[in-house]
N, C-alpha and C positions, 0 to 999 in steps of 0.2 A: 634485402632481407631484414636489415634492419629495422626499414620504414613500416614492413609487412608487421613484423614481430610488435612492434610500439601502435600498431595500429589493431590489432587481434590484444593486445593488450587492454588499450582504450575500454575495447567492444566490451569484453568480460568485466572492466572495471563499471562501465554505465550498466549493462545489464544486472549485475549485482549490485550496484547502488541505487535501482529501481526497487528491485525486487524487497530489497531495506528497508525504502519510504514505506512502499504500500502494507509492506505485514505490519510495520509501526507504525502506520498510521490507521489499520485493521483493529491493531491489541488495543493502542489509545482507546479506539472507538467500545471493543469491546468491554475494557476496564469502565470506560464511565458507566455503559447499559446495565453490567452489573453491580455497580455502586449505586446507583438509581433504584434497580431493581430489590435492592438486599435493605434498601432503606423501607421502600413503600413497604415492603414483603415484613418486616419488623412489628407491623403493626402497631407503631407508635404515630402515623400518620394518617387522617382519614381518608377512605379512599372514595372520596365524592368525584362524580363524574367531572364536575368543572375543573377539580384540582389536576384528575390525571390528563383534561385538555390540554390544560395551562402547561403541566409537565410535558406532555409530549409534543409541544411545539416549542420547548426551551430545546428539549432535546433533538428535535425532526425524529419523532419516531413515536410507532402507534402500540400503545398500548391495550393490552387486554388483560383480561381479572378470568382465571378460572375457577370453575365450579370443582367441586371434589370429586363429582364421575369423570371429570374431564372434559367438559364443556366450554363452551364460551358465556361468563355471564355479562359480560362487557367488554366493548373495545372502541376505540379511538377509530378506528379504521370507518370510511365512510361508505356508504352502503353502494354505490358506483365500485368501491373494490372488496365486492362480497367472494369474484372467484381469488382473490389474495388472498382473502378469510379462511377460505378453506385451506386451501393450502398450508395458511399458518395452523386451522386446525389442525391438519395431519400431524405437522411436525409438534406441533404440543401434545399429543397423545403421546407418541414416541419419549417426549422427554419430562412428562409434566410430572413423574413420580418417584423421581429423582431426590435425594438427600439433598443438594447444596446446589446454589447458581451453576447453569451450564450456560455454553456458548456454541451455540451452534451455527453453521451457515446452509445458507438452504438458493435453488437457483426458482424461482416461478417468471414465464415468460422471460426468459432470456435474459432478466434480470437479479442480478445475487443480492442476499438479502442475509442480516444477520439476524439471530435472536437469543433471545437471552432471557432464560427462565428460570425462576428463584421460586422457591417454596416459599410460603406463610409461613412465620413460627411462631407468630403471637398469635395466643389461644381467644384474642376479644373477639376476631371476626370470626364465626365457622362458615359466611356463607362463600368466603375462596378459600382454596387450595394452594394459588399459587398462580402470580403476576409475571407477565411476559411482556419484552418489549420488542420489537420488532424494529428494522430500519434498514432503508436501504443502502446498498455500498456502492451507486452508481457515484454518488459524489466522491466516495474517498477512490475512485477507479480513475475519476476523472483528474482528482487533485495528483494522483500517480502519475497520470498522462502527461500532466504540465509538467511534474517536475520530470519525467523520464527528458520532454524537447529539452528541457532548459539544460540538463547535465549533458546531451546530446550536443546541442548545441557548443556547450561550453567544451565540452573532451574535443568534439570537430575542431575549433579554433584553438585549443592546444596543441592538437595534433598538426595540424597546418604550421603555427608558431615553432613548432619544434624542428617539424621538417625544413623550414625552410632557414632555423639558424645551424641545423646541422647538414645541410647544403653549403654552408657559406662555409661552415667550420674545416669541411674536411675540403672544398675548395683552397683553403687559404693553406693547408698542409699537402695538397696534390699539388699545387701549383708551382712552389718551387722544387716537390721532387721531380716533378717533370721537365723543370729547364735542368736541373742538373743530369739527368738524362741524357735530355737532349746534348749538353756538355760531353759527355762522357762518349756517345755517340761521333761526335765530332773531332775528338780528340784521337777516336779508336781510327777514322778516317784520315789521318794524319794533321790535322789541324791545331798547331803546339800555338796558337797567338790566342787561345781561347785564357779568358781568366773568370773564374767561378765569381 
């Protein structure tokens, strides 16, 4: 029972210190996209095509510039993933008219994805509305993955370590209550030359 109980233990400890990484290593991810986003969306930065390359491969993540009906007037994304495009259209219509940075996650082809879309509020540029970034969470699923084997790994060989010094532990305290026992046994059987 005891082994059972330290080991149902274990489980709940690794599965919630999975579950730990991944949402903080999700929010990280999410905090930078709208720090990025709430910078360019400032309008104190130009937003030339090269520059938002340049950003969206510092960051691994594709950028798009909307128009004010809600369009796309620009994006990162290359035209091999035009049905990603859409996709991300949809969900920027849903959220493009929104007051302040949102964080949303969205799944296309079986792959999840976050995005992050921030209003304009510098009045220099009227031809966007508001900059989105996009990017996928196969890596931070993956960087979960690792560390989920490696805590795995490491609780297993805890738990092994544990078991087998508290094998040894209550060995060393079963052991002589069982000769005394056994003493006592023999003593009950008339045997007076016994000495503990």
């Amino acid at each position: 029972p005891f082994t059972l109980a330290l080991v149902m233990a274990a489980l709940f400890a690794w599965w919630t210190a999975t579950n730990i990484v991944e949402s903080t290593l999700e929010q990280r991810l999410e905090g930078q996209l709208k720090h990025a986003a709430s910078v360019l969306a400032e309008g104190n930065v130009p937003l030339t095509p090269e520059l938002l390359r340049r950003l969206g491969r510092l960051l691994r993540a594709d950028i798009v510039l909307i128009r004010p009906d809600g369009s796309q007037s620009f994006t990162t994304l290359a035209a091999h993933e035009a049905p990603l495009g859409q996709a991300v259209g949809a969900v920027i219509k849903r959220y493009a008219n929104l007051p302040s940075a949102v964080g949303t996650p969205f799944i296309f082809q079986q792959i999840p994805y976050l995005m992050v879309i921030s209003p304009i509020t510098g009045a220099r540029d009227q031809r966007y509305s508001a900059v989105a970034m996009v990017v996928s969470l196969e890596e931070v699923r993956q960087a979960s993955l690792s560390a989920a084997w490696r805590l795995g790994g490491a609780t297993f060989i805890s738990i092994l370590i544990l078991a087998i010094f508290g094998h040894y532990l209550a060995r060393g305290i079963t052991g002589p209550v069982r000769e005394l026992a056994l003493m006592a046994s023999r003593i009950a059987g008339g045997d007076r030359s016994v000495r503990a």
